[in-house]
N, CA and C atoms of all chains as a GROMACS GRO file, in nm:
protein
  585
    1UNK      N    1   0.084  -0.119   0.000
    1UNK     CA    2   0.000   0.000   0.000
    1UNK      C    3   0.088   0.126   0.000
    2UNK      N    4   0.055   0.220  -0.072
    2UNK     CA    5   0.131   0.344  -0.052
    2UNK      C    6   0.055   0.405   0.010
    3UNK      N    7   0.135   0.509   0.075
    3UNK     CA    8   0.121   0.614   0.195
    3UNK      C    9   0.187   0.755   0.208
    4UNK      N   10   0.092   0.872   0.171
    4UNK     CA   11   0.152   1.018   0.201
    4UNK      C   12   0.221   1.012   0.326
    5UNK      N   13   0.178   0.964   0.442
    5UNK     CA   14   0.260   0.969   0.566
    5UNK      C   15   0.379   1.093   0.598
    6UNK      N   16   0.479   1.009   0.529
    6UNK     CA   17   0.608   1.114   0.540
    6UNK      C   18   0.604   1.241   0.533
    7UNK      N   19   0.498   1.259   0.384
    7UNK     CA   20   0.483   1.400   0.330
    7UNK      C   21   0.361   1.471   0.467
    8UNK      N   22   0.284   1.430   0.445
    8UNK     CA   23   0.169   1.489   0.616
    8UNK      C   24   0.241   1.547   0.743
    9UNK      N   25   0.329   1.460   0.759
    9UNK     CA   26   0.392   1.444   0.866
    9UNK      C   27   0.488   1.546   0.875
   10UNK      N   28   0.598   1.562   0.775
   10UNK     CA   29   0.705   1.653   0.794
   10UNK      C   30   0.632   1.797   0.754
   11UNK      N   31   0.541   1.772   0.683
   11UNK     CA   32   0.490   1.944   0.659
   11UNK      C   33   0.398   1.981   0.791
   12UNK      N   34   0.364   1.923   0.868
   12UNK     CA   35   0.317   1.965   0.979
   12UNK      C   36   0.472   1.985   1.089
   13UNK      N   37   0.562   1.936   1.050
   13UNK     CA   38   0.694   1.940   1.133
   13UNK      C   39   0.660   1.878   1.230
   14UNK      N   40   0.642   1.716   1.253
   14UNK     CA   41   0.608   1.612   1.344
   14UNK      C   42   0.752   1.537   1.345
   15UNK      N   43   0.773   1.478   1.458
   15UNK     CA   44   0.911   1.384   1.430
   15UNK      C   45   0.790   1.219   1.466
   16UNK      N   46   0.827   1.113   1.438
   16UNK     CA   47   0.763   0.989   1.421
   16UNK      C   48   0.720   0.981   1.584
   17UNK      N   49   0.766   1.016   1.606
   17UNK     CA   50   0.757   0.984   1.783
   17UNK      C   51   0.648   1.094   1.845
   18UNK      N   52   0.619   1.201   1.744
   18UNK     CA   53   0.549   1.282   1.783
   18UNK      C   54   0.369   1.215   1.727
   19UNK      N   55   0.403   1.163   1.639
   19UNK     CA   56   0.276   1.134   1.575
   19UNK      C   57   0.252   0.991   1.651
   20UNK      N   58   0.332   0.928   1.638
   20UNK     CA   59   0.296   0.774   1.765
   20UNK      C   60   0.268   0.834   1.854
   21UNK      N   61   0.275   0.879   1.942
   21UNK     CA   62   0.206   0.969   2.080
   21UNK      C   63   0.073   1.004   2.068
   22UNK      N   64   0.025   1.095   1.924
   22UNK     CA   65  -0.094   1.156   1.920
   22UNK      C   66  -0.175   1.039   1.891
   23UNK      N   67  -0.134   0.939   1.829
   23UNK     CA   68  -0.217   0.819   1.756
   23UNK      C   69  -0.238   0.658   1.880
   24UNK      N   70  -0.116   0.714   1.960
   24UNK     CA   71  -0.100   0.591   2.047
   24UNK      C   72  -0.044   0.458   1.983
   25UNK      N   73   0.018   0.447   1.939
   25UNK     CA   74   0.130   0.357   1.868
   25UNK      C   75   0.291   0.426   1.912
   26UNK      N   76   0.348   0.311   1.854
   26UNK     CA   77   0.524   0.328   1.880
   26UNK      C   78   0.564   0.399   1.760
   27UNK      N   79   0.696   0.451   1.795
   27UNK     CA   80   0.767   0.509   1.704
   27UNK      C   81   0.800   0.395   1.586
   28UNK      N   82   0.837   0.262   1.633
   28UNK     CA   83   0.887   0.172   1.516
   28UNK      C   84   0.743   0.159   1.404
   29UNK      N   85   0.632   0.119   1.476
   29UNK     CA   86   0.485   0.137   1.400
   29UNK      C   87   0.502   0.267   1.273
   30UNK      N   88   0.528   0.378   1.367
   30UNK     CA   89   0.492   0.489   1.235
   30UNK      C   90   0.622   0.479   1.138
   31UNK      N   91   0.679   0.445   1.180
   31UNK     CA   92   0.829   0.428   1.107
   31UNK      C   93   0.818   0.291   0.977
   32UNK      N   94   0.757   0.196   1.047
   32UNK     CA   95   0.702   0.038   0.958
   32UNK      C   96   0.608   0.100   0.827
   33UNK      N   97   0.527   0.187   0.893
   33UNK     CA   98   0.444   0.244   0.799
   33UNK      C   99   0.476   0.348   0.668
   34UNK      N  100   0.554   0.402   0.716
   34UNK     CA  101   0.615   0.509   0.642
   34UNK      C  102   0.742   0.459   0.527
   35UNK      N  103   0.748   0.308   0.585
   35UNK     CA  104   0.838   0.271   0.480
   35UNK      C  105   0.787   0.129   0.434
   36UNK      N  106   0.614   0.153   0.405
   36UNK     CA  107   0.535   0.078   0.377
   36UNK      C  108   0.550  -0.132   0.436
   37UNK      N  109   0.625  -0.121   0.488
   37UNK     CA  110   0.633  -0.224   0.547
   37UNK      C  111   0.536  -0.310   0.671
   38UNK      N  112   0.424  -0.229   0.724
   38UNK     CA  113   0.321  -0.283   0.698
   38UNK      C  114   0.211  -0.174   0.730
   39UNK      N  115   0.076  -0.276   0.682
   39UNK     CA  116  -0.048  -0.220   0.655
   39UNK      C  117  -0.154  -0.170   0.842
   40UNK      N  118  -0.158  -0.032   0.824
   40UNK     CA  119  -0.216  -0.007   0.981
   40UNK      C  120  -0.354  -0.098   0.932
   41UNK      N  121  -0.399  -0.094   1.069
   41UNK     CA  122  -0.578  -0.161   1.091
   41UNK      C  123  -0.646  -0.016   1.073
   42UNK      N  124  -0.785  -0.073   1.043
   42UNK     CA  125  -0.906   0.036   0.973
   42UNK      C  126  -0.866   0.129   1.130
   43UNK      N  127  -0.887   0.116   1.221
   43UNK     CA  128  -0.872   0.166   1.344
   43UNK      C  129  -0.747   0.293   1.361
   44UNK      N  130  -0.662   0.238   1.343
   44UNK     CA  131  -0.519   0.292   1.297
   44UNK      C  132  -0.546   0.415   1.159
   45UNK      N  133  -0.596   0.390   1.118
   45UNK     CA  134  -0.584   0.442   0.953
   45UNK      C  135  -0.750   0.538   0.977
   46UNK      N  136  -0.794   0.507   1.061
   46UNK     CA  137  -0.910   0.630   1.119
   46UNK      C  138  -0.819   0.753   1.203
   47UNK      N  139  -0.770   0.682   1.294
   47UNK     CA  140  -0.672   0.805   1.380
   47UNK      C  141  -0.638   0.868   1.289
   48UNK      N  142  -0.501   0.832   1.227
   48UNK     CA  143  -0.444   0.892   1.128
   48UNK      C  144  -0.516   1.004   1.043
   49UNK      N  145  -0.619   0.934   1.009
   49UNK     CA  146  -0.682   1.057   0.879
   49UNK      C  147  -0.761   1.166   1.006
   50UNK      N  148  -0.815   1.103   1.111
   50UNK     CA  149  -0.833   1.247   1.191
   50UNK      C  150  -0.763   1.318   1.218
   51UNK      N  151  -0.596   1.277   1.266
   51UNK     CA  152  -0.499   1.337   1.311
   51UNK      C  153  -0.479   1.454   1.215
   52UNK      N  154  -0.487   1.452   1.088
   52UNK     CA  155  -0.434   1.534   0.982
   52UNK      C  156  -0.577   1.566   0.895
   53UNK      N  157  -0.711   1.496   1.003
   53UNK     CA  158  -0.796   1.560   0.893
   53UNK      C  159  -0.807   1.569   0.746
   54UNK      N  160  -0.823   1.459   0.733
   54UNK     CA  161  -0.856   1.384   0.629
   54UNK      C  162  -0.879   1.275   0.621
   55UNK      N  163  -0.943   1.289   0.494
   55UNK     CA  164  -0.978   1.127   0.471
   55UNK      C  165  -0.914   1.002   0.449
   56UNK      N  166  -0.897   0.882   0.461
   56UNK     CA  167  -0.822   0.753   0.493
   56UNK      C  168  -0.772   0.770   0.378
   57UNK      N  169  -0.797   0.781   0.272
   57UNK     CA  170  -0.776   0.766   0.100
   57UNK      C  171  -0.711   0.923   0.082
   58UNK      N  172  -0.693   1.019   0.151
   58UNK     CA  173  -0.595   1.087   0.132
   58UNK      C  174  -0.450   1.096   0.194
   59UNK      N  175  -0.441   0.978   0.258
   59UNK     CA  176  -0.308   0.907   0.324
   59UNK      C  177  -0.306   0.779   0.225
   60UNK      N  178  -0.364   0.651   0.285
   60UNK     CA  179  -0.310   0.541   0.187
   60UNK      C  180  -0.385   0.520   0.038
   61UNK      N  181  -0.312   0.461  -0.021
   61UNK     CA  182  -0.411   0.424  -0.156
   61UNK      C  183  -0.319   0.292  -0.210
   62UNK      N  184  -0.368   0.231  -0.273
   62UNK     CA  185  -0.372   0.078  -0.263
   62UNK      C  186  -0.231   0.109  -0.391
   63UNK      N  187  -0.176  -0.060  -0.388
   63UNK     CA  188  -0.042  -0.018  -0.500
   63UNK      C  189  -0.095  -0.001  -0.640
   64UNK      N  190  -0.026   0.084  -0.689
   64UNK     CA  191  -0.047   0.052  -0.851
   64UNK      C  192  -0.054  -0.024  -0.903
   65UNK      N  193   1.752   0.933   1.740
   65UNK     CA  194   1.650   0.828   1.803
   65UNK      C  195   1.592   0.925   1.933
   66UNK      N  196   1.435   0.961   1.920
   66UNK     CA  197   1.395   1.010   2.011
   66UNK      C  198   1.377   0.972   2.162
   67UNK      N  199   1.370   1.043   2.272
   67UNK     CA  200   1.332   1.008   2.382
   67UNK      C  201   1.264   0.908   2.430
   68UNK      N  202   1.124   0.902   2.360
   68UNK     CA  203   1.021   0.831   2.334
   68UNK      C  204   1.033   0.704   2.320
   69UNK      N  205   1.111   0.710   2.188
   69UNK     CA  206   1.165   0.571   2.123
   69UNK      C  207   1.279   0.492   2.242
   70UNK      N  208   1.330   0.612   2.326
   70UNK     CA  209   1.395   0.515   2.409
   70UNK      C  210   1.361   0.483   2.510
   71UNK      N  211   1.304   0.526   2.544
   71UNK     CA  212   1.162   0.449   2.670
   71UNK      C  213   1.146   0.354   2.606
   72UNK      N  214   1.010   0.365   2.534
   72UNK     CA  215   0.967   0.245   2.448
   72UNK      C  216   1.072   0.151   2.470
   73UNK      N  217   1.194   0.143   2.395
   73UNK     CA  218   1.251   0.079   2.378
   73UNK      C  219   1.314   0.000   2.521
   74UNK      N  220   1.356   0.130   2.599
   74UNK     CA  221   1.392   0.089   2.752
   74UNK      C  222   1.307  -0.017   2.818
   75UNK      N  223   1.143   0.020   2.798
   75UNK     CA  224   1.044  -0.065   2.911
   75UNK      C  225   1.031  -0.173   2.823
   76UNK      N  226   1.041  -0.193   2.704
   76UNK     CA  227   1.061  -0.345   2.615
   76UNK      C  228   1.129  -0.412   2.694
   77UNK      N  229   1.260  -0.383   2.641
   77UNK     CA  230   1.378  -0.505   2.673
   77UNK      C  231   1.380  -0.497   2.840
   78UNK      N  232   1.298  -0.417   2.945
   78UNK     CA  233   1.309  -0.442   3.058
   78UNK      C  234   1.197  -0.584   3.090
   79UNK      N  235   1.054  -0.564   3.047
   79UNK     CA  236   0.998  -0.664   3.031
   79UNK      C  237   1.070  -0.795   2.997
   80UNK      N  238   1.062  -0.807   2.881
   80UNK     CA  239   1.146  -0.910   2.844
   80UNK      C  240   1.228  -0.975   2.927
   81UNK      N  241   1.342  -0.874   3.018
   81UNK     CA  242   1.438  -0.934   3.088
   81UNK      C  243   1.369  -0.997   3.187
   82UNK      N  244   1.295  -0.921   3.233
   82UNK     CA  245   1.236  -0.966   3.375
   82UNK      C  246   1.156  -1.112   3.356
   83UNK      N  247   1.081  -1.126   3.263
   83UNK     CA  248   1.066  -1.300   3.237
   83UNK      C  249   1.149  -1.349   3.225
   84UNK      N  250   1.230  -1.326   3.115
   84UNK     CA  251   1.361  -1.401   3.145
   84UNK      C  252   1.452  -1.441   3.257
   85UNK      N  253   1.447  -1.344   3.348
   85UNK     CA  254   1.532  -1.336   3.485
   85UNK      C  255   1.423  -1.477   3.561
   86UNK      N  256   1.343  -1.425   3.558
   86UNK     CA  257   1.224  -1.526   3.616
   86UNK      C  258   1.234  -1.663   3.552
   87UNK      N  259   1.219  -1.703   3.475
   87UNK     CA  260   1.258  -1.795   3.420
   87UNK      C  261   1.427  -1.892   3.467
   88UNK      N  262   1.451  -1.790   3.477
   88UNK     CA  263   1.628  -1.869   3.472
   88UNK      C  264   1.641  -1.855   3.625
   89UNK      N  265   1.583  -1.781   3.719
   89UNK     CA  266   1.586  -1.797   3.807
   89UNK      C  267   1.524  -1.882   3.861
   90UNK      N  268   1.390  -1.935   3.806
   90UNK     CA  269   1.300  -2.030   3.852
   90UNK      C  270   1.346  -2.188   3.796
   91UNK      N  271   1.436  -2.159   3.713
   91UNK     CA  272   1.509  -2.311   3.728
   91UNK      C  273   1.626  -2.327   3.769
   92UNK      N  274   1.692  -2.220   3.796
   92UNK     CA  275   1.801  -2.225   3.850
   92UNK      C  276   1.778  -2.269   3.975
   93UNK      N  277   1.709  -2.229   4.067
   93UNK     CA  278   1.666  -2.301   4.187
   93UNK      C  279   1.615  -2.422   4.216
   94UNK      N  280   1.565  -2.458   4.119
   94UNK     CA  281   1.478  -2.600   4.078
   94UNK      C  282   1.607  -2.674   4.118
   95UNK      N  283   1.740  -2.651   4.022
   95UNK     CA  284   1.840  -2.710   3.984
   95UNK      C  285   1.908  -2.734   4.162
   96UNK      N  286   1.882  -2.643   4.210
   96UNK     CA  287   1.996  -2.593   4.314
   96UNK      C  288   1.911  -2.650   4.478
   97UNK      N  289   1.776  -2.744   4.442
   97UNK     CA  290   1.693  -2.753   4.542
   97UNK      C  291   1.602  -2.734   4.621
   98UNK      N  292   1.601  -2.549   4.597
   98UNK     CA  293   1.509  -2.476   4.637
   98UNK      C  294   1.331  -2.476   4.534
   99UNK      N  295   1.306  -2.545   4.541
   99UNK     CA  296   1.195  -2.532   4.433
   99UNK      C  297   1.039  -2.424   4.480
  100UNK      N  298   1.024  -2.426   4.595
  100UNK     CA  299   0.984  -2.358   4.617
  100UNK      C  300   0.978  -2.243   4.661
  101UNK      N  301   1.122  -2.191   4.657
  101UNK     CA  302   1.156  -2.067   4.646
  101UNK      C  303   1.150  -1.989   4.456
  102UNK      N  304   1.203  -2.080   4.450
  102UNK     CA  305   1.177  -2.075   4.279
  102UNK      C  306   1.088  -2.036   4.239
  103UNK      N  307   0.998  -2.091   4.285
  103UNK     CA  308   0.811  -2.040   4.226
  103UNK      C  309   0.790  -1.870   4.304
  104UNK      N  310   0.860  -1.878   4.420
  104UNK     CA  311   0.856  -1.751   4.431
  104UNK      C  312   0.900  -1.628   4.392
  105UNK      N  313   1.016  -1.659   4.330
  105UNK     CA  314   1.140  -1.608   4.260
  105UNK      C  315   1.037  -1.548   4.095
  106UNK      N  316   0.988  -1.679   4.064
  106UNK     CA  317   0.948  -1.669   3.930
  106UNK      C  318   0.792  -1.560   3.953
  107UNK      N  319   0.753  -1.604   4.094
  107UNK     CA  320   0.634  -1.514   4.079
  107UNK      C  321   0.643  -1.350   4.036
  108UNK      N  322   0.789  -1.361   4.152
  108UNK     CA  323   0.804  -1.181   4.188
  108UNK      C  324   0.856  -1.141   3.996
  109UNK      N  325   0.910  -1.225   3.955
  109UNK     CA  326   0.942  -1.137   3.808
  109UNK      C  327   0.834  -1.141   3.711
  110UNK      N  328   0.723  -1.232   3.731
  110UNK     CA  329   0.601  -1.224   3.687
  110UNK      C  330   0.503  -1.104   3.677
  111UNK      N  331   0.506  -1.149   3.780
  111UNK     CA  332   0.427  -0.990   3.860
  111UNK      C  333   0.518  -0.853   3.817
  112UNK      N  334   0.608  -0.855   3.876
  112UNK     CA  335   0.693  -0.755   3.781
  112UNK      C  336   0.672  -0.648   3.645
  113UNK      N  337   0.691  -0.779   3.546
  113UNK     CA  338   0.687  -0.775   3.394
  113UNK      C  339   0.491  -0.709   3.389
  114UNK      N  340   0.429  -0.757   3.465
  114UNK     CA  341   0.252  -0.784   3.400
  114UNK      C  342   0.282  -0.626   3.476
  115UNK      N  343   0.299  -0.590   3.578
  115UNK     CA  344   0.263  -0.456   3.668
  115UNK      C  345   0.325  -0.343   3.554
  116UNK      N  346   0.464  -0.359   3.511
  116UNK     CA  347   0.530  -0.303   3.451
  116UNK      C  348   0.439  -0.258   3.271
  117UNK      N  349   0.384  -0.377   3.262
  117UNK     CA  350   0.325  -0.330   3.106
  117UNK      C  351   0.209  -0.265   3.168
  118UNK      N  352   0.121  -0.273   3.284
  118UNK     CA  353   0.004  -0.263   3.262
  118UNK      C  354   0.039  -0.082   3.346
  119UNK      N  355   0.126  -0.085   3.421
  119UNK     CA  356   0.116   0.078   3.486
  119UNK      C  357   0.229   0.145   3.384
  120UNK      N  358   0.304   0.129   3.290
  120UNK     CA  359   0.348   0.227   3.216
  120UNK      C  360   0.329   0.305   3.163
  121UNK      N  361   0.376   0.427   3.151
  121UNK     CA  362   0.277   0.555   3.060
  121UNK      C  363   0.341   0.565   2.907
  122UNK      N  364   0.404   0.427   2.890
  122UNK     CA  365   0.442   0.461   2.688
  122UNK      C  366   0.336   0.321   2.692
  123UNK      N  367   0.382   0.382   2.534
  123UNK     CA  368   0.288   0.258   2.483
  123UNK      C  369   0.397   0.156   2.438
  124UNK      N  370   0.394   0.029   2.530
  124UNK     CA  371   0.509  -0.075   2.509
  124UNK      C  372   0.498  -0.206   2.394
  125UNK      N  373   0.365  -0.196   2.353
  125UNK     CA  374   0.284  -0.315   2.308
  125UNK      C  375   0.219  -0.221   2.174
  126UNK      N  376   0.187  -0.261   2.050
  126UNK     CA  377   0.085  -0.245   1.972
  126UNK      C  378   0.035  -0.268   1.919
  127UNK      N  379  -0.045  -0.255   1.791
  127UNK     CA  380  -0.130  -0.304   1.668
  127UNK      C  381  -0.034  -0.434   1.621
  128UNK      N  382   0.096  -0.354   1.556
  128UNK     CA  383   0.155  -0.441   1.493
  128UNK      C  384   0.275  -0.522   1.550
  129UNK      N  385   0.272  -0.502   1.718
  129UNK     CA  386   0.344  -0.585   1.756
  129UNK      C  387   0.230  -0.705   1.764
  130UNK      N  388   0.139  -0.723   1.806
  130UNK     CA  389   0.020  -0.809   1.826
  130UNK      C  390   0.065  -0.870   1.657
  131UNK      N  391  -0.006  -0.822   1.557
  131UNK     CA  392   0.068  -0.878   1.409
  131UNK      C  393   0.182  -0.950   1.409
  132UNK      N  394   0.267  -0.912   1.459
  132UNK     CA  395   0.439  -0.970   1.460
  132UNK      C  396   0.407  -1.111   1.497
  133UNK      N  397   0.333  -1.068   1.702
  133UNK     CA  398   0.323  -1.220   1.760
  133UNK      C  399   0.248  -1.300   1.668
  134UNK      N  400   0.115  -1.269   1.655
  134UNK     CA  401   0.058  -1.391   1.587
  134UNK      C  402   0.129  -1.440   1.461
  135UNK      N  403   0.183  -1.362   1.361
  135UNK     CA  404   0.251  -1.455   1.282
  135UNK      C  405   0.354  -1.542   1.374
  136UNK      N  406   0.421  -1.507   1.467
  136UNK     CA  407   0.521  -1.623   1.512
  136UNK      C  408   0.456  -1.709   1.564
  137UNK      N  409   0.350  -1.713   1.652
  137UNK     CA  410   0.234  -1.781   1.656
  137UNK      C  411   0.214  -1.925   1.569
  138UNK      N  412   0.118  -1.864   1.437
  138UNK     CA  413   0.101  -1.917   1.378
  138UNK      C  414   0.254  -2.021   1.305
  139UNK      N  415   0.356  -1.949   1.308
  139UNK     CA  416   0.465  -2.011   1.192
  139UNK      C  417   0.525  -2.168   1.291
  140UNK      N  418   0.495  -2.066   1.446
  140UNK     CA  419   0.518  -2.208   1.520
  140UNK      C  420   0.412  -2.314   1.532
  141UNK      N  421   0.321  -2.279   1.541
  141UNK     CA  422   0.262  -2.409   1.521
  141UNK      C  423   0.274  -2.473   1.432
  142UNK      N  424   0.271  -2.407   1.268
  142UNK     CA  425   0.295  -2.472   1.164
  142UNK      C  426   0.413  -2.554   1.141
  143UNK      N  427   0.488  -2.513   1.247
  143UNK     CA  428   0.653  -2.552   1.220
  143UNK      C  429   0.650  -2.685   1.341
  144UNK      N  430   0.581  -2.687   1.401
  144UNK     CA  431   0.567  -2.766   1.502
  144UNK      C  432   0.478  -2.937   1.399
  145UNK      N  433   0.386  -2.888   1.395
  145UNK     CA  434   0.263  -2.935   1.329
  145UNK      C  435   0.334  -3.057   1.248
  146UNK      N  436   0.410  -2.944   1.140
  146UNK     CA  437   0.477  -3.044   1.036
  146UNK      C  438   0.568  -3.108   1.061
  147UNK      N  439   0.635  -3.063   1.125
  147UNK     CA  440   0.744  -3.157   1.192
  147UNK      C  441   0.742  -3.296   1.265
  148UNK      N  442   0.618  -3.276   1.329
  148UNK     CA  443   0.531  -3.372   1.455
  148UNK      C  444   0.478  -3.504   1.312
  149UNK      N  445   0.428  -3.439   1.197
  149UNK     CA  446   0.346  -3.542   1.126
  149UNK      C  447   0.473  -3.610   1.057
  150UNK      N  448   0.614  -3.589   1.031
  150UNK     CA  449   0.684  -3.637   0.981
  150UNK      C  450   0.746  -3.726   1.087
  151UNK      N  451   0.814  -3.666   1.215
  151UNK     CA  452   0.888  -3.768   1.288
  151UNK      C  453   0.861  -3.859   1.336
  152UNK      N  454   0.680  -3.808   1.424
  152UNK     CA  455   0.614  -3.974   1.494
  152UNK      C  456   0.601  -4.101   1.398
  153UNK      N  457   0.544  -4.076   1.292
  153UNK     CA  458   0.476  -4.167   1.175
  153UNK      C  459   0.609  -4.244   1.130
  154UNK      N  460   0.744  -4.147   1.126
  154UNK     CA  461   0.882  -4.257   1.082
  154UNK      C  462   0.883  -4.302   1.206
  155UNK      N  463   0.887  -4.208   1.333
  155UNK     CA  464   0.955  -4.313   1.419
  155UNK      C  465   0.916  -4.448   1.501
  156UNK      N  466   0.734  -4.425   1.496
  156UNK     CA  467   0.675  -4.523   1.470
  156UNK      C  468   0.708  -4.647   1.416
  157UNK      N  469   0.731  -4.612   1.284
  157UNK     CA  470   0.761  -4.721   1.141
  157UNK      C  471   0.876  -4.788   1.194
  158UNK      N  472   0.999  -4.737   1.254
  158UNK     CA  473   1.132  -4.774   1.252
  158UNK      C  474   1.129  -4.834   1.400
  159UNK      N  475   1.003  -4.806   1.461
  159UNK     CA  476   1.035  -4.903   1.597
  159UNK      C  477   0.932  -5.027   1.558
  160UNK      N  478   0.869  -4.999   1.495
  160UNK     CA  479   0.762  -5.123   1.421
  160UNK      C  480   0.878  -5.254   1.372
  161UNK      N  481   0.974  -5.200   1.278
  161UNK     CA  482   1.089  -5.264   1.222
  161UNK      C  483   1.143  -5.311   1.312
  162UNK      N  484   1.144  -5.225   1.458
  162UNK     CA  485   1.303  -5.295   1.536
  162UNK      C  486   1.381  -5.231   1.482
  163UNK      N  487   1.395  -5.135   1.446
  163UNK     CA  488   1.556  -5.031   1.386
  163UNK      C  489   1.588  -4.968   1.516
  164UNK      N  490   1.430  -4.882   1.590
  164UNK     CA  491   1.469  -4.784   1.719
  164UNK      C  492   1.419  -4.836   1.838
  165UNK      N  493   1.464  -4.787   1.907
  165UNK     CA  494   1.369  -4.792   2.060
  165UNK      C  495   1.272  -4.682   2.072
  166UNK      N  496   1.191  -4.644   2.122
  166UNK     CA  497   1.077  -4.520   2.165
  166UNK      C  498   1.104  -4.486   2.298
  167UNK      N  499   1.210  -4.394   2.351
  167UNK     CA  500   1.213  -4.403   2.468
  167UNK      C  501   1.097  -4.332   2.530
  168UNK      N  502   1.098  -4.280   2.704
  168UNK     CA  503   0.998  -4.289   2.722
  168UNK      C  504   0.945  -4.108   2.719
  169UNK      N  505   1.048  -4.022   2.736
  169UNK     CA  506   1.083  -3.872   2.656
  169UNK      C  507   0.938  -3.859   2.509
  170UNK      N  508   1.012  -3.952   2.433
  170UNK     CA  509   0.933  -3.916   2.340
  170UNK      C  510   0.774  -3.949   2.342
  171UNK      N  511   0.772  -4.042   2.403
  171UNK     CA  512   0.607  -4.047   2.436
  171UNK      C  513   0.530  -3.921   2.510
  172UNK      N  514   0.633  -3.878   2.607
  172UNK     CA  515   0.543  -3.749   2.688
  172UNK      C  516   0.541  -3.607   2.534
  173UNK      N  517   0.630  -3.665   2.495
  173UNK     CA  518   0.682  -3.522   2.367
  173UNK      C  519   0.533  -3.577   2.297
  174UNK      N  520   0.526  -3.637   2.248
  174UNK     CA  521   0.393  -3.711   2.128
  174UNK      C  522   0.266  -3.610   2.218
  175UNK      N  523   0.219  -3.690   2.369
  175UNK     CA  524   0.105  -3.636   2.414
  175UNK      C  525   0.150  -3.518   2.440
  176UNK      N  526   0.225  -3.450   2.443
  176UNK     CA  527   0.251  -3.304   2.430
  176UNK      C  528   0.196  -3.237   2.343
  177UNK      N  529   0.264  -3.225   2.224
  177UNK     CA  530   0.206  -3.204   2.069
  177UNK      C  531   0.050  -3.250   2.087
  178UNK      N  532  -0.011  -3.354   2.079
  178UNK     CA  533  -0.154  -3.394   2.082
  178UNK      C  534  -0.244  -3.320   2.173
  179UNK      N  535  -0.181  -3.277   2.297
  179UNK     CA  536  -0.226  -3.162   2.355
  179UNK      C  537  -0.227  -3.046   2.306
  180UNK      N  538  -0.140  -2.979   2.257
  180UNK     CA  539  -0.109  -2.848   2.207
  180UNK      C  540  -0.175  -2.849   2.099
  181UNK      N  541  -0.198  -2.923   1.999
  181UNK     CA  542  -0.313  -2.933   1.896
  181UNK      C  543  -0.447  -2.951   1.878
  182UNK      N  544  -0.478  -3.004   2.069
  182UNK     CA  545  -0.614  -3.004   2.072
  182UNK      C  546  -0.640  -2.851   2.115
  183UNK      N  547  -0.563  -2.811   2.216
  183UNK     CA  548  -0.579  -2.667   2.296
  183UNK      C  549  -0.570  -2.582   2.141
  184UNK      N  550  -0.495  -2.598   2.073
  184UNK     CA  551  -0.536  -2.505   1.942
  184UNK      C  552  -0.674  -2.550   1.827
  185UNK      N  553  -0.688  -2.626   1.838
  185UNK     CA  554  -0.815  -2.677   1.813
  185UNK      C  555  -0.930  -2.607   1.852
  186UNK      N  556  -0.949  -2.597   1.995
  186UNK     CA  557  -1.052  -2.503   2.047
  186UNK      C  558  -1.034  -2.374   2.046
  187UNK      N  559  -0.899  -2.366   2.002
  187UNK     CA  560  -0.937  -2.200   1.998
  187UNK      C  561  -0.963  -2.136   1.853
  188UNK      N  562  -0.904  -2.224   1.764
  188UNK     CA  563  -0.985  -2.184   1.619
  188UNK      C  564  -1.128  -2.202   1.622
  189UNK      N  565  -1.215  -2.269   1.715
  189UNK     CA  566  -1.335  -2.332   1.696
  189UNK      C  567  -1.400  -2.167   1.804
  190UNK      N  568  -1.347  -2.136   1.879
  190UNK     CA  569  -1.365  -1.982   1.980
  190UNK      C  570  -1.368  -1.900   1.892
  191UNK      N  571  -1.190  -1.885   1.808
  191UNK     CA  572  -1.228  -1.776   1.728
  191UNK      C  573  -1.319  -1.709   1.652
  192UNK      N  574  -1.336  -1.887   1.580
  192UNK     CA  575  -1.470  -1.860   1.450
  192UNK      C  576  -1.638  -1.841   1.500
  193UNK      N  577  -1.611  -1.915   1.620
  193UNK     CA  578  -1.720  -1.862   1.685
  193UNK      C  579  -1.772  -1.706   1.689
  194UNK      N  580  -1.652  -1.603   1.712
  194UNK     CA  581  -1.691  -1.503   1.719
  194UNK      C  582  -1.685  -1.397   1.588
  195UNK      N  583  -1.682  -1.479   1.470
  195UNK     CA  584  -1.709  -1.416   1.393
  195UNK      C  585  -1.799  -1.468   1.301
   0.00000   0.00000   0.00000
């Protein structure tokens, strides 16, 4: 799955550890994610798009 | 590597140790006579480790550590599973022949496995239950 992540993240000026905190996950989690290595749960991937306000599909979108 | 990450990381491998300590302490005593100090030994690092995950203020555990376990989970049983259907059935065969002996180790090992496959048995039959 690909993932804006990185891009969300550094333009808000978050370090990984900052966004695992707000989301309640570990730093290695947002880190796994960000280098697509694995897929968050619907649960996970709800935080997320609230965190940054937006919608789930404006973070991940399935591979090409 | 942030602060965060080293907590995290700190109250991990402290967990961890502390079963471990428990563990090696609880047979180390076994070994040494004390057995029922042992169980006490093993309690206090028990208790320990469970107090330690459950009053910490990081998050030590997650989504995808839960993911991680169950695949090892699963790979062990599978790895168990297959292994179990290959060795009993030869070693069976080869004490059938008179090639081996069956000592008596491997019989508790057999109802071991046959246990551990029934106890996983019911819990695929739990799982699916709940869905």
């Amino acid at each position: 799955m690909n993932n804006r992540l990185p891009a969300l993240r550094e333009g808000r000026g978050e370090s990984q550890a900052d966004l695992a905190a707000a989301v309640g996950v570990t730093r290695q989690t947002i880190n796994a994610l960000e280098r697509d290595r694995y897929d968050p749960s619907l649960e996970l991937a709800f935080a997320l798009a609230d965190h940054y306000d937006c919608a789930i599909e404006d973070i991940f979108s399935p591979e090409a | 590597m942030t602060a965060t990450a080293h907590t995290t990381t700190t109250y991990r491998r402290t967990y961890f140790g502390l079963w471990a300590a428990a563990g090696l302490v609880f047979a180390l005593l076994i070994a040494a006579g004390y057995p029922l100090v042992g169980v006490g030994a093993f309690a206090l690092g028990a208790l320990g480790a469970t107090a330690l995950q459950h009053r910490s203020s990081v998050v030590m555990f997650d989504e995808r550590d839960t993911t991680v376990f169950q695949e090892a989970g699963a790979n062990t049983v599978a790895a168990v599973g297959m292994s179990s259907a290959v060795v009993f059935p030869t070693l069976t065969a080869l004490r059938a022949l008179g090639v081996v002996e069956w000592p008596l180790w491997l019989a508790h090992l057999g109802w071991f496995v046959a246990g551990l496959f029934a106890i996983w048995g019911l819990m695929v039959a739990v799982a699916r239950s709940k869905r």
